[in-house]
Each structure stands twice: as C-alpha cells, then as structure tokens.
C-alpha positions as CSV (number, residue, x, y, z in Angstrom):
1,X,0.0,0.0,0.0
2,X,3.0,2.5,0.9
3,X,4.5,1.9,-2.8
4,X,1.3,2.3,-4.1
5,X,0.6,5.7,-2.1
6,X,4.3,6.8,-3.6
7,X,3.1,5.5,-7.3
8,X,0.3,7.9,-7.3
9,X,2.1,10.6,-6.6
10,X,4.6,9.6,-9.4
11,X,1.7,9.6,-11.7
12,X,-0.1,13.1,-10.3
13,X,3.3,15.1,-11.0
14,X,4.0,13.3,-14.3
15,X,0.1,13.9,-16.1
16,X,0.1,17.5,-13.8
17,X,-0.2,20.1,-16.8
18,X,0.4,23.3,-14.6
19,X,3.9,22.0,-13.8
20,X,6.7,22.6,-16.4
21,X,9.4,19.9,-17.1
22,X,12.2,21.3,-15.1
23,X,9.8,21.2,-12.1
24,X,8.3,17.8,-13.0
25,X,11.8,16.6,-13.1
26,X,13.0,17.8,-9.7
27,X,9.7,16.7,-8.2
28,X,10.4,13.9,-9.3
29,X,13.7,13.2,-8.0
30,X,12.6,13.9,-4.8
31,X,9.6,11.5,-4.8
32,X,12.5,8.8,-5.8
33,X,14.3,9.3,-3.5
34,X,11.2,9.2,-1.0
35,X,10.5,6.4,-2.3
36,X,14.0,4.6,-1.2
37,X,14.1,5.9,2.1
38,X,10.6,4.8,3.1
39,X,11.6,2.0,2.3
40,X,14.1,1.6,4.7
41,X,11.3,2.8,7.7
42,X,11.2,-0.5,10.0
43,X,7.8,-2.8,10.0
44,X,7.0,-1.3,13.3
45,X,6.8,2.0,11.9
46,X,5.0,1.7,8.9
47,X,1.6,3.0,10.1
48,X,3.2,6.3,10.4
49,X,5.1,5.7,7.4
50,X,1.6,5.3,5.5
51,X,0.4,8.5,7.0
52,X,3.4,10.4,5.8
53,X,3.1,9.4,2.4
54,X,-0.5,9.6,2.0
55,X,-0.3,13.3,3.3
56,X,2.6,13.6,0.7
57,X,0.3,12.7,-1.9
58,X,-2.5,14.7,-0.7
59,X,0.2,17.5,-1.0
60,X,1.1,17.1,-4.4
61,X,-2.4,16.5,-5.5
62,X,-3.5,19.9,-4.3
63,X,-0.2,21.6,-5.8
64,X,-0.3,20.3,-9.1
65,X,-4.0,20.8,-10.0
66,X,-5.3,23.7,-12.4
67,X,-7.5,25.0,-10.3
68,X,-5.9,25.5,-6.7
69,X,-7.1,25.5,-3.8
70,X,-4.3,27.3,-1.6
71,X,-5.9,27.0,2.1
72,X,-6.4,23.1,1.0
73,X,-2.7,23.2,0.2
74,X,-1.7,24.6,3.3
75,X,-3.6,22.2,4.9
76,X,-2.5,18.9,3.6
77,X,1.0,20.6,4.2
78,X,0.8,20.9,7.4
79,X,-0.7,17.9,7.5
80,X,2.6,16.0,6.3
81,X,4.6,18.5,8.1
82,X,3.0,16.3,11.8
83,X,3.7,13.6,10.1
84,X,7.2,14.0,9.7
85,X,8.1,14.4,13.0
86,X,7.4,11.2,14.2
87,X,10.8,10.1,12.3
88,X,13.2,13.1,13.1
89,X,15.8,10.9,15.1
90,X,15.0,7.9,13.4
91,X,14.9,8.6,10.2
92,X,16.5,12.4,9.7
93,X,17.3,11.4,5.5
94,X,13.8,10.8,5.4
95,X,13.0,14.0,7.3
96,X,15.1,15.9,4.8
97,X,13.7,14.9,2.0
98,X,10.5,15.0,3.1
99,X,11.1,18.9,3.9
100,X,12.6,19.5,0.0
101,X,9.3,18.4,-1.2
102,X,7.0,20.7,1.0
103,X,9.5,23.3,0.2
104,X,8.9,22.7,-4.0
105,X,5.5,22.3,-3.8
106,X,4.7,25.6,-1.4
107,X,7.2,28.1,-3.7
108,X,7.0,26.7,-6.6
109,X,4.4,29.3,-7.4
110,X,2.6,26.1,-8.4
C-alpha cells in the first residue's frame, strides 16, 4: 500500500499540466528518493510511514491541480509537516527529504 501511495504521486506530478518539465523533473527526484528511504522505515513504523506518504500525496495532488485551492494546500502541508516528525531521530534522511518536497510544492508558485 506505501509503494502504491508513492506511485500515485509519481503519476499526479508526471500527467500535472500546470507544472513545467524542469519542475516535474526535480519533483520527481525527490519522490524517488522518497520512495527509497521509506523504504528503509522498520515494519513497526509503517503506520506512520503510511500516513506520511498519503499526506505527501495529498500534498502534491492539491499543488499540481489547475484549479488551486491554496488554504487546502496549506492544509495537507501541514498535515505532512505532523507527520514528519514522528521520524526526526530515526529517520533524519527521510525528514530531509520529506522537507525539499514541501519546500517545492509551497514556492514553486505552483
């Protein structure tokens, strides 16, 4: 279900027509590299792990679409931004990355 979450979000920034290439292909990146890291989150934490990339999703759906919605953005930010913490000193790679993706999607002017 977690690579599936991540999948979806591969496929919202790829068919996302408000986001041009160079943004696409940083987006991207990140969400690879997302991908790897939850990977790595132990069996024991993969309830929170599920919440973190379902709020990532929900984060990238309400950046990329035409018609934005910015207090729903906010919100699904902040949303992922709780999640996050629960891996701080566990998991700080994944807390990094984690960050560069709110950081695109909130001023990317997307």
């Amino acid at each position: 279900m977690l690579k599936d979450t991540i999948s979806k979000m591969e496929f919202i920034v790829k068919e996302a027509n408000s986001v041009d290439d160079n943004k696409k292909k940083e987006l991207l990146g990140l969400i690879g590299d997302l991908k790897k890291e939850i990977g790595e989150v132990s069996p024991i934490h993969q309830e929170n792990a599920q919440s973190l990339a379902n709020f990532a999703k929900a984060s990238t759906h309400e950046a990329t679409k035409i018609n934005k919605d910015p207090e729903l953005l906010q919100i699904s930010l902040n949303g992922l931004s709780v999640a996050v913490k629960r891996f701080e000193a566990s998991h700080p790679e994944l807390v990094s990355i984690v960050n560069s993706i709110c950081t695109s999607l909130s001023n990317s002017g997307l």
